[in-house]
C-alpha positions in Angstrom: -51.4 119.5 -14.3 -51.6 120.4 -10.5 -51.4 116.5 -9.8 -48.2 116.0 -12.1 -46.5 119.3 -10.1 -47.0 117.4 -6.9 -46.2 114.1 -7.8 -43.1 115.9 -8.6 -42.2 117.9 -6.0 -43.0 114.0 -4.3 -40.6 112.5 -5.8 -38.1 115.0 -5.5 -38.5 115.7 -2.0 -38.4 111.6 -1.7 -34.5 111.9 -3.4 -33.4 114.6 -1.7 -34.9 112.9 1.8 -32.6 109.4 0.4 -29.3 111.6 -0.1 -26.4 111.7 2.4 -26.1 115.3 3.4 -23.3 115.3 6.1 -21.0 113.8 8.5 -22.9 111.6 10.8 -21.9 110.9 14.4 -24.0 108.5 17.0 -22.7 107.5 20.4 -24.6 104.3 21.6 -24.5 102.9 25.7 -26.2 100.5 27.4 -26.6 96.4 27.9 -23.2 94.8 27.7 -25.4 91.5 27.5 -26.2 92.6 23.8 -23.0 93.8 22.1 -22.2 91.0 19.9 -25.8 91.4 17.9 -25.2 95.3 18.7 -21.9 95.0 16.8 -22.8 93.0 14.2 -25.7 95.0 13.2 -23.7 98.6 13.4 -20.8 96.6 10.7 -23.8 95.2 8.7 -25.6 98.5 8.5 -22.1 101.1 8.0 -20.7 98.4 5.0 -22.9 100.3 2.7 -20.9 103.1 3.2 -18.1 101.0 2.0 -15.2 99.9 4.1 -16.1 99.3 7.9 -12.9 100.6 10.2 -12.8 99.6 13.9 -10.9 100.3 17.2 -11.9 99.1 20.6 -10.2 99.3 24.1 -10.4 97.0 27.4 -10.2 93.4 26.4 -8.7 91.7 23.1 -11.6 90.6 21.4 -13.9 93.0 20.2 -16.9 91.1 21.3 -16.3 91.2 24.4 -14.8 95.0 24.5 -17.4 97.5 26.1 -15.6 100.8 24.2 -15.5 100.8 20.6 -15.8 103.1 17.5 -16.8 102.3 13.9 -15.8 104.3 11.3 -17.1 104.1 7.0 -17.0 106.6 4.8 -15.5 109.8 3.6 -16.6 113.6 4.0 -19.2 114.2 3.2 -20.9 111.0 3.5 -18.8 109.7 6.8 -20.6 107.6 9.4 -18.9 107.3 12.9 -20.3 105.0 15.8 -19.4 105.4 19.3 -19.9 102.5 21.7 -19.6 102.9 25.7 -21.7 99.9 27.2 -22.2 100.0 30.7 -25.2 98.3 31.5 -28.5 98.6 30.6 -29.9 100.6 33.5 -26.9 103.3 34.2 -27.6 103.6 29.8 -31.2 104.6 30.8 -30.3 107.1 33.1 -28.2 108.6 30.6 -29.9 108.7 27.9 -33.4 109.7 29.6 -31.4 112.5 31.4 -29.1 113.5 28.5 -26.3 113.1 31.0 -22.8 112.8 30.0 -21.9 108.9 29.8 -19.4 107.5 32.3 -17.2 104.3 32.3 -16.9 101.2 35.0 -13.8 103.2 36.8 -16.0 106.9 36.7 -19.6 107.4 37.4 -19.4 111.0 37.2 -18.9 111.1 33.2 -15.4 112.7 31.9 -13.8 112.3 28.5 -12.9 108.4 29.0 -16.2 107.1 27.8 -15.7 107.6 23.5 -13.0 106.5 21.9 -11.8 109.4 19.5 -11.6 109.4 15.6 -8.0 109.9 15.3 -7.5 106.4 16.9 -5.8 103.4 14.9 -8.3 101.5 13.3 -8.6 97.9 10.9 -10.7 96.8 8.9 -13.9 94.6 10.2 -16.6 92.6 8.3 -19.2 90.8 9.6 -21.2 87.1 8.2 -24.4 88.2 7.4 -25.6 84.6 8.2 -23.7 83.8 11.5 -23.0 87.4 13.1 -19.4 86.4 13.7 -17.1 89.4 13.1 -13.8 89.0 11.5 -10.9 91.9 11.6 -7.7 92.7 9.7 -5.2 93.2 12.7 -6.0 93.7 16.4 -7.6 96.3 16.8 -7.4 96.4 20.2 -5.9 99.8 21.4 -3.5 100.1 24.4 -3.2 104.0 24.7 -6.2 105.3 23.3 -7.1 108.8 22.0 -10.5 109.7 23.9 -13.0 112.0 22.7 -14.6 115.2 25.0 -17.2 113.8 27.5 -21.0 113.9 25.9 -24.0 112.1 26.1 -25.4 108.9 24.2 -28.7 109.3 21.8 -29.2 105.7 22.2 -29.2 103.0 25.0 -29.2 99.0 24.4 -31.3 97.9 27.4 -32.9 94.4 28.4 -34.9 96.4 30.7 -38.0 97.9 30.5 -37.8 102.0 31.2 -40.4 101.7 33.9 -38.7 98.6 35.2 -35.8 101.0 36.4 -35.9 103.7 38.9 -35.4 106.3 36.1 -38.9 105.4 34.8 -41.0 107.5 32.0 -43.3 109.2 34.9 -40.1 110.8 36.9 -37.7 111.2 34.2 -37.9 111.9 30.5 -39.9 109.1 28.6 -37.9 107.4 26.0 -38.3 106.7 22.6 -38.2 102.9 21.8 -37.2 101.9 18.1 -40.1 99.8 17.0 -40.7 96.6 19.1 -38.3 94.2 21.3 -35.8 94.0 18.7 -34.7 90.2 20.4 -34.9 88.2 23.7 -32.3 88.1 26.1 -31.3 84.3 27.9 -29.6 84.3 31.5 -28.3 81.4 33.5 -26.4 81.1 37.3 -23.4 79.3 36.9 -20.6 78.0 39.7 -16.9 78.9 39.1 -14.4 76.0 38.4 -13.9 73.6 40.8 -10.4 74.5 42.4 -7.2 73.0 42.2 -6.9 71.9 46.1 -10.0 70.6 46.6 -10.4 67.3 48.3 -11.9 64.2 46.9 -15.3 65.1 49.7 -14.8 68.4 48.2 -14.9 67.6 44.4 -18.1 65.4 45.2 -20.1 68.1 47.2 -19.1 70.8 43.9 -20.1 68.1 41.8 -24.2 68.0 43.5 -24.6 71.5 43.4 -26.2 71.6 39.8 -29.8 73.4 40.3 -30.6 77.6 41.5 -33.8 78.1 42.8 -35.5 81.7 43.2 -36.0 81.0 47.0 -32.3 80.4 47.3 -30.4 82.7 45.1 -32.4 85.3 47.4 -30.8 84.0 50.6 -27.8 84.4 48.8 -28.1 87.6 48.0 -29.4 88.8 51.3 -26.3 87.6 52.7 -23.4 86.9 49.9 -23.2 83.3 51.1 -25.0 80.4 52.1 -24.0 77.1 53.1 -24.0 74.4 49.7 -26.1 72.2 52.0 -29.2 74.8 51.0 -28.7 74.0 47.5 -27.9 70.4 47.4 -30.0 69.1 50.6 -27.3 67.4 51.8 -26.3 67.2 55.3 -22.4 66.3 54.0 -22.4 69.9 52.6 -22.8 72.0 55.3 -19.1 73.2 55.9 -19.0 74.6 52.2 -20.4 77.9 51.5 -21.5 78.9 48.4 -20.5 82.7 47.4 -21.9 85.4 45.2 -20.2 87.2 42.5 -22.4 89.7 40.7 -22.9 93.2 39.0 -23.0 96.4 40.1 -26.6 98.5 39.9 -26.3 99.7 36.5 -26.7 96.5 35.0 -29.7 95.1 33.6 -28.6 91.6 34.4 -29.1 92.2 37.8 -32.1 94.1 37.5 -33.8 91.0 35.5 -31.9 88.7 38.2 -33.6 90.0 40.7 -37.4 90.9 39.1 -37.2 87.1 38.1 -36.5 85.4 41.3 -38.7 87.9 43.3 -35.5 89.5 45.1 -36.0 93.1 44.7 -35.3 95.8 42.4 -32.6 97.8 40.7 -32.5 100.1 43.7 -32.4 96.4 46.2 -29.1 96.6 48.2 -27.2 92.6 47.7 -24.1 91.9 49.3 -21.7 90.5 46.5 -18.0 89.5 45.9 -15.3 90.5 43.8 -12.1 88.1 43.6 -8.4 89.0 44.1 -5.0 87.5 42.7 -3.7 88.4 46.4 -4.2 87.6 50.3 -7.0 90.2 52.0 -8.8 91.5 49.0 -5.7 93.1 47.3 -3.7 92.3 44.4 -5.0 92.8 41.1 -8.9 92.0 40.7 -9.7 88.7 38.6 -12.2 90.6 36.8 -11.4 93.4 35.5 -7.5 93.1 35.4 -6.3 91.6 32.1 -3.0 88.8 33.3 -4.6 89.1 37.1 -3.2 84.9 38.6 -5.8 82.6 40.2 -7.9 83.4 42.8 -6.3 84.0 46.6 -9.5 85.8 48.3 -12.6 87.2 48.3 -13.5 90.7 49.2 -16.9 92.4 49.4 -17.9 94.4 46.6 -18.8 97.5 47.7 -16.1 100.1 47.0 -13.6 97.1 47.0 -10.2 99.6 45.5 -12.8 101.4 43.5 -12.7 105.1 43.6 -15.3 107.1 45.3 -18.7 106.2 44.1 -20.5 103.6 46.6 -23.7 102.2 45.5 -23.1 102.4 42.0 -19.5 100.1 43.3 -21.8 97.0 43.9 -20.5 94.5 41.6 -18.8 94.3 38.3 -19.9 96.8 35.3 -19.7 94.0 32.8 -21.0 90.3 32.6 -17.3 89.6 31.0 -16.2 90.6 34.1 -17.8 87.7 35.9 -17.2 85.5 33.5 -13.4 86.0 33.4 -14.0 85.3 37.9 -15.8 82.0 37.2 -13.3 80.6 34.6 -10.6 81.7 36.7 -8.6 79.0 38.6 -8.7 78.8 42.5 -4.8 79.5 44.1 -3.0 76.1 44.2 -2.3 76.3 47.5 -5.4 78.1 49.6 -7.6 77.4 47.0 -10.6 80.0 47.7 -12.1 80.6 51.0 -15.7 82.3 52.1 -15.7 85.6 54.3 -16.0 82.9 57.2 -12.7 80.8 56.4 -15.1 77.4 54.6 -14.2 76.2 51.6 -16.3 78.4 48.7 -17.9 77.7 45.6 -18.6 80.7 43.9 -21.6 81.6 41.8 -22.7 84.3 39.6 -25.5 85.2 37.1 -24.9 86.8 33.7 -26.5 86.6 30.0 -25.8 83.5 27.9 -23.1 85.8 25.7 -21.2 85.4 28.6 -21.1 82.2 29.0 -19.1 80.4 31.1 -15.8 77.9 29.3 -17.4 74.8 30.6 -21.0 73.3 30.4 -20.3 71.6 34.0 -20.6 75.2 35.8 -23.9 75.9 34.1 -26.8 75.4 36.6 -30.2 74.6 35.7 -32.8 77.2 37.7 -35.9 76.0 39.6 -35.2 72.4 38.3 -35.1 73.6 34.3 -31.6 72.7 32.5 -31.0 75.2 29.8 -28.3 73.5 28.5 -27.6 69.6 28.0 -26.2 69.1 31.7 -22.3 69.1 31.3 -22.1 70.9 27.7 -22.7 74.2 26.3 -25.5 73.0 23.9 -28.9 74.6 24.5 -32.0 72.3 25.3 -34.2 72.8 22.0 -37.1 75.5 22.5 -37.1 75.3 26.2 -37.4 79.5 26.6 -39.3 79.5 23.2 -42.2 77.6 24.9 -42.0 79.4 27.9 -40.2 76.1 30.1 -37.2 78.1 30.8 -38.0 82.0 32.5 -35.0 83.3 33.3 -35.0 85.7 30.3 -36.0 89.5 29.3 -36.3 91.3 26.1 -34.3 93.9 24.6 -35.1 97.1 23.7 -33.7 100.0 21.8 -34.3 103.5 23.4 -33.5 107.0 21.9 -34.1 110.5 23.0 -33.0 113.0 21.0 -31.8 111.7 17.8 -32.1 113.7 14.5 -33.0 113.6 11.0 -35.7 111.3 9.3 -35.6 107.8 9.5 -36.2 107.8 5.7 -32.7 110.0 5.3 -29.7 108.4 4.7 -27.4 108.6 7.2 -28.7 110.4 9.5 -29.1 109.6 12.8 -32.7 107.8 13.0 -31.9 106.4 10.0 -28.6 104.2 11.6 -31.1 103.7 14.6 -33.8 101.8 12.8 -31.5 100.2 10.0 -29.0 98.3 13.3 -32.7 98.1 14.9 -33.9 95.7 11.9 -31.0 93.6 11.3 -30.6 93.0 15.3 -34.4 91.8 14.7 -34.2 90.3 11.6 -30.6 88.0 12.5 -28.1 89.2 14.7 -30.5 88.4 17.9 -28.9 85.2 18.1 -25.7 86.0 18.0 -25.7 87.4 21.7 -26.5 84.1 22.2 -30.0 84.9 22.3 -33.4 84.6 20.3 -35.3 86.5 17.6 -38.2 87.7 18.8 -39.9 86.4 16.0 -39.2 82.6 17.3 -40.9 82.9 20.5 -43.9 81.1 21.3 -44.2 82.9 24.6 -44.4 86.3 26.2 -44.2 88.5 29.3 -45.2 92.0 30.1 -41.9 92.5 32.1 -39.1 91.3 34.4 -40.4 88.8 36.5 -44.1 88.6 35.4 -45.9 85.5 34.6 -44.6 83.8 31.2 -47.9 83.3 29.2 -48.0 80.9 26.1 -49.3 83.0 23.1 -50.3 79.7 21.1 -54.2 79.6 20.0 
């Protein structure tokens, strides 16, 4: 009898613990390198609450938009999802610190990070096979309703905690959901050859298809270097290669520079940001939706950015170098260096940021990750452990609540996105399951072992 009492008390404590109690909120920061499989597992994971609703802000398509909110459900079952990602290491210093999260125009973290419940929303689905989102309507929001200032319980980061200067022996050690939940690609790639170039021109852009470690860190010491250090060839000398890059909260440039021995997140790099106008003004390529071809070049740091400095180091979003790279040279000065020489610029950013055309794609150290001149990926290369230039991603939390075995609640939406990242969506950040790797690493920038018997 006193077996029977407890097997029911079990089993009722196992219902209760599978019920939806109340209202659920979760605000999520972190590695804009991962919010395609982040998106697709928060739709895939809310769509058993019934209809998904969704509203983002900052660029038109929702995969590339770095603020968004998801919304299923009714009271008292609602679930509501708050994105803000801003890189992976500015989302570890939140979310260790329990600090208020702050946007790419603010640092300081006031109430234009979350994107309020009261904002217009459609529709949005997601194919559970493919990852690829589909909404009713835009979406898109052009005077958004922002919620109060607060901090996120979770960050999407493709770097290790202790990899960042806001490691687990200075600062709070975060909880990680589970294992690497996928593994992250990166390339360099060249902007588009420009309009005005000459015929000796167009040939020079056309040799400079490799990035080695030893030279992306004399570019970085510097912010250029002439093309002649990349191609070996003495007719290349009077072209200077330029870097455009992101700023120190990003995990892209933390793994950028673990991999190729350059420094850390805390390394200073002198980097570029691009201009629609003579002298470094205008509207800026990057971040400016409508901004015309490139006129100039103007350093990054605290380039018409608001008060902020280190932090002001590049772009906050590998979109943000994608839209420079893609973006046509003016049709009469064409782009210019700091030191008046023809330019080719050059950035590095995660392979869901891709750049429009396989030509810009460089291979590194002498290892093509894509088909040279296409956008289709060499078979198994980073599987293997050929191809380095890639990092895992994690899932941190730090005060979440509830049970991961009760509905709804907050550690329950961690683990279920978690799963489904793990299980499929991994690949649709352009990316790999961890599951399909035959290779590992301890960290950014350590040996690449083979884990084959």
């Amino acid at each position: 009898m006193k077996t029977m009492k407890f097997l029911t008390a079990g089993l009722l404590a196992l219902a209760v613990a599978g019920s939806a109690l109340a209202d659920t909120t979760l605000k999520i920061t972190g590695s804009t390198a991962y919010r395609k499989a982040l998106y697709a597992g928060v739709v895939d994971t809310l769509s058993a609450n019934g209809t998904v609703n969704v509203a983002w802000y900052g660029n038109a398509a929702l995969t590339s938009a770095n603020q968004v909110i998801f919304m299923a459900g009714t009271s008292p079952n609602k679930v509501t999802i708050q994105c803000c990602m801003a890189g992976s290491v500015g989302g570890v210093n939140w979310v260790a610190n329990a600090l208020d999260v702050a946007t790419d125009k603010d640092r300081v973290g006031t109430a234009t990070a979350w994107l309020d419940s009261t904002n217009t929303t459609n529709t949005v689905t997601v194919n559970t096979s493919t990852g690829a989102l589909t909404v009713t309507g835009s979406g898109v929001l052009t005077s958004p309703v922002w919620a109060a200032a607060a901090p996120a319980g979770i960050t999407m980061s493709d770097s290790f905690q202790d990899s960042t200067q806001f490691n687990s022996t200075d600062y709070t050690a975060l909880n990680e959901q589970g294992s690497a939940i996928g593994i992250v690609e990166f390339v360099f790639a060249k902007g588009k050859e420009y309009v005005n170039v000459t015929a000796a021109n167009s040939t020079a852009y056309g040799r400079f298809t490799n990035m080695t470690a030893l030279g992306f860190r004399t570019l970085a010491s510097s912010g250029y270097a002439p093309l002649a250090l990349f191609t070996g060839n003495s007719a290349d000398a009077n072209i200077d290669v330029v870097l455009v890059g992101r700023d120190s909260d990003s995990g892209t440039r933390l793994g950028t520079f673990y991999e190729t021995a350059y420094g850390t997140d805390q390394t200073a790099a002198t980097q570029y940001r691009a201009y629609d106008g003579a002298g470094g003004t205008g509207n800026d390529v990057g971040t400016v939706t409508g901004a015309g071809a490139i006129k100039s070049l103007a350093q990054a740091l605290n380039s018409g950015d608001s008060a902020g400095s280190a932090n002001y180091a590049g772009y906050s979003s590998g979109g943000n170098v994608k839209a420079v790279l893609n973006a046509n040279g003016d049709a009469t000065s064409g782009v210019l260096s700091p030191r008046g020489r023809p330019a080719i610029l050059v950035g590095y950013l995660g392979t869901g940021d891709l750049v429009s055309a396989g030509g810009q794609i460089l291979s590194y150290n002498g290892v093509a990750l894509y088909t040279p001149g296409t956008t289709t990926q060499v078979p198994a290369l980073t599987e293997y452990g050929q191809y380095t230039f890639w990092t895992e991603e994690h899932m941190y939390w730090n005060g979440l609540t509830g049970l991961v075995g009760t509905v709804n609640t907050q550690k329950y939406l961690a683990k279920s996105i978690a799963d489904k990242i793990r299980a499929t969506y991994a690949t649709t950040a352009a990316g790999l399951l961890e599951s399909s790797m035959f290779a590992s690493r301890a960290g950014e920038g350590t040996p690449v072992v083979s884990t084959l018997p």
